[in-house]
C-alpha positions, 0 to 999 in steps of 0.5 A: 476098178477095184481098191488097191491091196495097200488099202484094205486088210482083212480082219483089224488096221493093225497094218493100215494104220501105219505110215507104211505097212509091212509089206511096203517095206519087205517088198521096197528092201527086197527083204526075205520071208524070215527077215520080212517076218522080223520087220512084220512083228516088229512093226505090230508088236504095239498095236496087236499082240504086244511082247508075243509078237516081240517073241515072235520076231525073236524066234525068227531072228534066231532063224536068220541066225542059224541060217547065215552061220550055215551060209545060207546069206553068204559065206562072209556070215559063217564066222561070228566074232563074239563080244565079250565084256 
């Protein structure tokens, strides 16, 4: 039999070295693709490519954003109350 996924990466143990790996994760909180991309970059940023994974898990935010203001996650996400100081 052949190891398991979760125990092998291709190319670095940026993943195998965590608690739980990303994939773990997006898969137990049935996370979507942009929302498991935050989760991967954020999981990483320390241990791979540093503030451009930060970058990147920003970018991807900035997506979830647009996408739930156009009512992508629900209509309950369409109005955003601004914080203002």
């Amino acid at each position: 039999m052949s190891e398991p996924t979760t125990a092998k990466q291709i190319d670095g143990t940026h993943y195998t070295d965590m608690a739980i790996q990303p994939w773990e994760l997006i898969e137990r909180n049935r996370l979507d693709y942009f929302e498991g991309a935050v989760a991967k970059y954020l999981l990483r940023w320390k241990t791979k490519d540093g503030v451009i994974d930060i970058d990147k898990a920003i970018h991807y935010l900035e997506r979830i954003k647009e996408l739930a203001l156009k009512g992508h996650y629900g209509d309950q996400f369409k109005e955003v109350e601004r914080i203002t100081t």
